[in-house]
C-alpha positions as CSV (number, residue, x, y, z in Angstrom):
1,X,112.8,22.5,30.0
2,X,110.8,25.0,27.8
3,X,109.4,24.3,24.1
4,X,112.2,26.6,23.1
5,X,114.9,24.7,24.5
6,X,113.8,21.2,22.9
7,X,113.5,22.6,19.6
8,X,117.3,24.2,20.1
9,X,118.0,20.5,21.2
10,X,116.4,19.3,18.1
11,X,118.4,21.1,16.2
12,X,121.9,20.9,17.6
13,X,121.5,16.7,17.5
14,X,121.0,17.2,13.6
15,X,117.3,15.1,13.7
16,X,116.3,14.1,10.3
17,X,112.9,15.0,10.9
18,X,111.8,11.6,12.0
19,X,110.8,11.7,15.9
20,X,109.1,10.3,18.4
21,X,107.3,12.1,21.2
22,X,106.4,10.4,24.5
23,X,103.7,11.9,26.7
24,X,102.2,10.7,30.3
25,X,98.5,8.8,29.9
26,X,96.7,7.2,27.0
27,X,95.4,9.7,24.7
28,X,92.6,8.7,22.5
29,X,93.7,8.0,18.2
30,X,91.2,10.3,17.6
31,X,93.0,13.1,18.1
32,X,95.5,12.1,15.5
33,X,94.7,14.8,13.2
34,X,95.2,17.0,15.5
35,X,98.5,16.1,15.9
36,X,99.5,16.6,12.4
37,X,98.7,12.8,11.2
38,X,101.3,12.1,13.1
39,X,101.3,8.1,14.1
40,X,99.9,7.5,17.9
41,X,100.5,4.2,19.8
42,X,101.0,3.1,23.1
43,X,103.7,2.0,25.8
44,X,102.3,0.8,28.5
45,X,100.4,3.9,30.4
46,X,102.3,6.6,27.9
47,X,101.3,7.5,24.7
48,X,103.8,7.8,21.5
49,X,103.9,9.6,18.6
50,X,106.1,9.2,15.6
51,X,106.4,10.5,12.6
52,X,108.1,13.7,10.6
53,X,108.3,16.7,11.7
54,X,109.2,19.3,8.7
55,X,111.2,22.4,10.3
56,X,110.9,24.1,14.1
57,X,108.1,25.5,13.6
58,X,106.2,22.0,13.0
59,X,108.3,21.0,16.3
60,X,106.9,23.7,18.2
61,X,103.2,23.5,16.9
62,X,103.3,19.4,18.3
63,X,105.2,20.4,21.8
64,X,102.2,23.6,22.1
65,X,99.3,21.4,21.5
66,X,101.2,19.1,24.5
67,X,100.9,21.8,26.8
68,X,97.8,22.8,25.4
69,X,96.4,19.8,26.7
70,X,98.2,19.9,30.3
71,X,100.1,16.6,28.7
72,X,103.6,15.6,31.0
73,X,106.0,15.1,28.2
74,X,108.5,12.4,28.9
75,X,110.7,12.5,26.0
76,X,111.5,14.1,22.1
77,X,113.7,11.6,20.7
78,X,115.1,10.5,16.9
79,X,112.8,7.3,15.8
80,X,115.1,5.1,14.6
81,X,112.5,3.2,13.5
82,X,111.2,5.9,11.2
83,X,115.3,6.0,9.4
84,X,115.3,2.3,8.6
């Protein structure tokens, strides 16, 4: 599945904004600002990130810099943790 096709997925569910992104390996916090100040932590051997994501083009500036860095995305998903 291409970066196009997750951010027409992200759309079509109706996401508030408030995501989480899973990616294969531990990648160091310091590349947080990188990531847009989004929020890194880790599950197990993956590393998450979760915060807002503003419009598709935010979506697709995140999902580039993952293949940017040869990353194996797992999952884009809503954070419900972000909408409580």
């Amino acid at each position: 599945m291409g970066v196009v096709d997750l951010c027409y997925i992200f759309i079509q569910l109706n996401m508030t904004g408030k995501i989480e992104i899973i990616v294969e390996g531990l990648l160091d916090k310091k590349w947080r600002d990188w990531f847009d100040g989004m929020s890194i932590s880790y599950e197990g051997t993956n590393t998450r990130f979760s915060g807002n994501i503003k419009d598709e083009a935010h979506l697709h500036g995140i999902l580039n810099q993952i293949r940017d860095l040869n990353l194996k995305l797992i999952s884009v998903n809503p954070d419900e943790s972000l909408n409580k």
